[in-house]
C-alpha positions in Angstrom: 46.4 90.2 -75.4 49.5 92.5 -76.0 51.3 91.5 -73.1 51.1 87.7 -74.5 52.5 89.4 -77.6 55.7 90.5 -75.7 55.8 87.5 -73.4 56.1 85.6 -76.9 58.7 88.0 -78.7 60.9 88.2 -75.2 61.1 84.8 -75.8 63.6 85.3 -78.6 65.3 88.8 -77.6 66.4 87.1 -74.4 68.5 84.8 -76.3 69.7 87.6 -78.3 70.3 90.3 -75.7 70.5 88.7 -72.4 73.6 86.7 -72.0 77.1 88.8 -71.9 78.5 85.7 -73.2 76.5 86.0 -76.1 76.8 89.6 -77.0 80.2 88.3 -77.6 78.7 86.2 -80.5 76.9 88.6 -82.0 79.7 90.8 -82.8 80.8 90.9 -86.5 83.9 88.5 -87.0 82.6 86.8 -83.4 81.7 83.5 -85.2 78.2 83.2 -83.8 76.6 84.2 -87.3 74.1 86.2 -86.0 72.5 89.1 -84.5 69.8 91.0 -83.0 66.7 91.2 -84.1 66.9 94.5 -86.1 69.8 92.7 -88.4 67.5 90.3 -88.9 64.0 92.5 -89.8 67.0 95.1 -92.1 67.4 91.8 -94.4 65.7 91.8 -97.3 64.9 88.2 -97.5 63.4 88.1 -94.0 61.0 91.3 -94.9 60.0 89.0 -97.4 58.9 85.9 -95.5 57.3 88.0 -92.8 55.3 89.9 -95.6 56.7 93.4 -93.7 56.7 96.3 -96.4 60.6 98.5 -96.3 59.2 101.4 -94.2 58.2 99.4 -91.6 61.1 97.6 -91.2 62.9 100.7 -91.1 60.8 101.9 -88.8 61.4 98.8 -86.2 65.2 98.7 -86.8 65.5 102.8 -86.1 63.5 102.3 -83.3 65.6 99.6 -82.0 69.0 101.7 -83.1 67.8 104.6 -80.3 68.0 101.3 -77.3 71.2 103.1 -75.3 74.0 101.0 -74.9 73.8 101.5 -71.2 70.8 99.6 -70.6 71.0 96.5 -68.3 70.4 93.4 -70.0 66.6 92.7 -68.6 65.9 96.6 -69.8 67.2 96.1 -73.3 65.3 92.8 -73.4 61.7 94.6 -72.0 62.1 97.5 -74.7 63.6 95.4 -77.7 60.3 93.1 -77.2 57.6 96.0 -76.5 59.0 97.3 -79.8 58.6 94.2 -81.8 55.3 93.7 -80.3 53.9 96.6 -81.1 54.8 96.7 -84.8 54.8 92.9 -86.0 51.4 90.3 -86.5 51.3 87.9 -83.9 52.5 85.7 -86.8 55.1 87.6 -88.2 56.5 87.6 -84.3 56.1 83.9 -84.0 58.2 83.3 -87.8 60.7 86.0 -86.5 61.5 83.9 -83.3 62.1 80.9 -85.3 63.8 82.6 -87.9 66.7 83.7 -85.0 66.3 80.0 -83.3 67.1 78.7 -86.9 70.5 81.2 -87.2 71.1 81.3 -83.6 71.1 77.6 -82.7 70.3 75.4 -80.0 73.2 76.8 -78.7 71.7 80.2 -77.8 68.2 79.3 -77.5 69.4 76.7 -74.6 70.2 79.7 -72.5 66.8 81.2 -72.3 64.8 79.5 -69.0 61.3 79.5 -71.5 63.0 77.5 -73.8 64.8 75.1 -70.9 61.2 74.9 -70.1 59.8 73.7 -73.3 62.8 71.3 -73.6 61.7 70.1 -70.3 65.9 70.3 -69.4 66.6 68.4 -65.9 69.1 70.0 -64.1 71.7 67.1 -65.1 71.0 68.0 -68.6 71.4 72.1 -67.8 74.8 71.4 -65.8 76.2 69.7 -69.0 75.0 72.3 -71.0 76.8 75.1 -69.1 79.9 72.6 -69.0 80.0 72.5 -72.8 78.9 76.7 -73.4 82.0 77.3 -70.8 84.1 75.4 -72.8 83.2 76.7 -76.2 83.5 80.3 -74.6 86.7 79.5 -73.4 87.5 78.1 -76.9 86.1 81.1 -78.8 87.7 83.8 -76.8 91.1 82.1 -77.9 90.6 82.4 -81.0 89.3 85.3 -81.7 92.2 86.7 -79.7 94.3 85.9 -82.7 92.4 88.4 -85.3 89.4 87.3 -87.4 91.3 85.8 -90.2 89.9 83.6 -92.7 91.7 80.8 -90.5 90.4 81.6 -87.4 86.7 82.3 -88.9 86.7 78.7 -90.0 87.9 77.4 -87.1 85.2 79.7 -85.4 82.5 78.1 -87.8 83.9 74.4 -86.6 83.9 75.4 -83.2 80.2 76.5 -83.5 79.0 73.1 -85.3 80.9 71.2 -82.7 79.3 72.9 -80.1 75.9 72.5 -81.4 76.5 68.9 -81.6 77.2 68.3 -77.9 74.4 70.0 -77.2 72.1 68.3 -79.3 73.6 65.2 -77.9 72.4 66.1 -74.4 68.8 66.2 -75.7 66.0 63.3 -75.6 64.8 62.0 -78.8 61.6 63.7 -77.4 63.5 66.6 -76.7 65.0 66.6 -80.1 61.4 66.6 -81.9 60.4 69.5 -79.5 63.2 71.6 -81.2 62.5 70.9 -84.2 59.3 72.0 -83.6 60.1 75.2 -82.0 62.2 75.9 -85.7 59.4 75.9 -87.9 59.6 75.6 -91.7 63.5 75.9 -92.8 64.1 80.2 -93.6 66.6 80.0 -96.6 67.0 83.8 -97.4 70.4 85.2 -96.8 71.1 87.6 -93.9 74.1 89.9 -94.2 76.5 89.8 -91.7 75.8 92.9 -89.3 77.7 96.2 -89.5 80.0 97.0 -87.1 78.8 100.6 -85.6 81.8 103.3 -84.6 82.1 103.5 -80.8 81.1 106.8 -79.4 82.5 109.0 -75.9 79.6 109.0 -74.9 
């Protein structure tokens, strides 16, 4: 039953961790508005709707913190869900994923192949959808080439809603109600922008 527990939560991390296109995004100033899941359980507001007392979401993020830096993506993935799984409900998990889906978009869930599978995707629909992530990758690395002025921040936040558009446009109406689905109930606690941790010579 466990391992259904982490074949749930991986779900999520993959989104979160997998892609190096997307760790771009969840760097502070990277206009993704998001993070990883232990920016996510250190909010207040999300300890809240998950019912998770302070310690233990200290416990999960300082677990989470000790992940090295120099673990391949499918590691980081394995261990960031193992961790989740073994310290969150089966429903706190499930509110969790949909609680990043809601933050992260359609246009990070879209990467993960469990979600492409739930969308049903057709590999027309999954060749537009990497034509319009290159483009807004290509579009976000110019800007934030430039500095993460307030400028370029909205333009980061236009690019994002743009993006997410397109995307959604590639969908099904069926499609479209299977997302929505996947959300859940609308989270509308705030999350606090993640901080931005020294770099070590290590």
């Amino acid at each position: 039953m466990k391992s259904l527990f982490v074949s749930t939560v991986a779900v999520a991390v993959a989104i979160l961790a997998a892609s190096p296109a997307l760790a771009q995004r969840q760097r502070p100033g990277g206009g993704g508005g998001f993070g990883g899941p232990g920016m996510y359980i250190g909010a207040k507001a999300v300890q809240e709707e998950l019912k998770l007392s302070e310690d233990d979401a200290k416990k999960i993020t300082e677990e989470l913190g000790k992940l090295g830096r120099d673990l391949k993506p499918e590691e980081r993935t394995e261990k960031t869900a193992k961790i989740l799984a073994d310290n969150l409900k089966p429903d706190q998990l499930k509110r969790l994923n949909q609680i990043m889906w809601q933050r992260g978009g359609l246009g990070t869930a879209v990467n993960n192949t469990e979600v492409q599978a739930a969308l049903k995707l057709d590999d027309k629909q999954k060749e537009k959808v990497k034509t319009i992530q290159d483009e807004s990758a290509k579009a976000r690395r110019e800007l934030t080439q430039g500095g993460a002025g307030a400028d370029n921040r909205e333009k980061l936040q236009e690019l994002r809603k743009k993006t997410a558009e397109d995307l959604n446009a590639v969908l099904t109406d069926d499609q479209k109600k299977t997302w929505k689905d996947l959300l859940g109930t609308e989270f509308k606690g705030e999350i606090p922008p993640p901080m931005r941790r020294p770099r070590t010579n290590q």
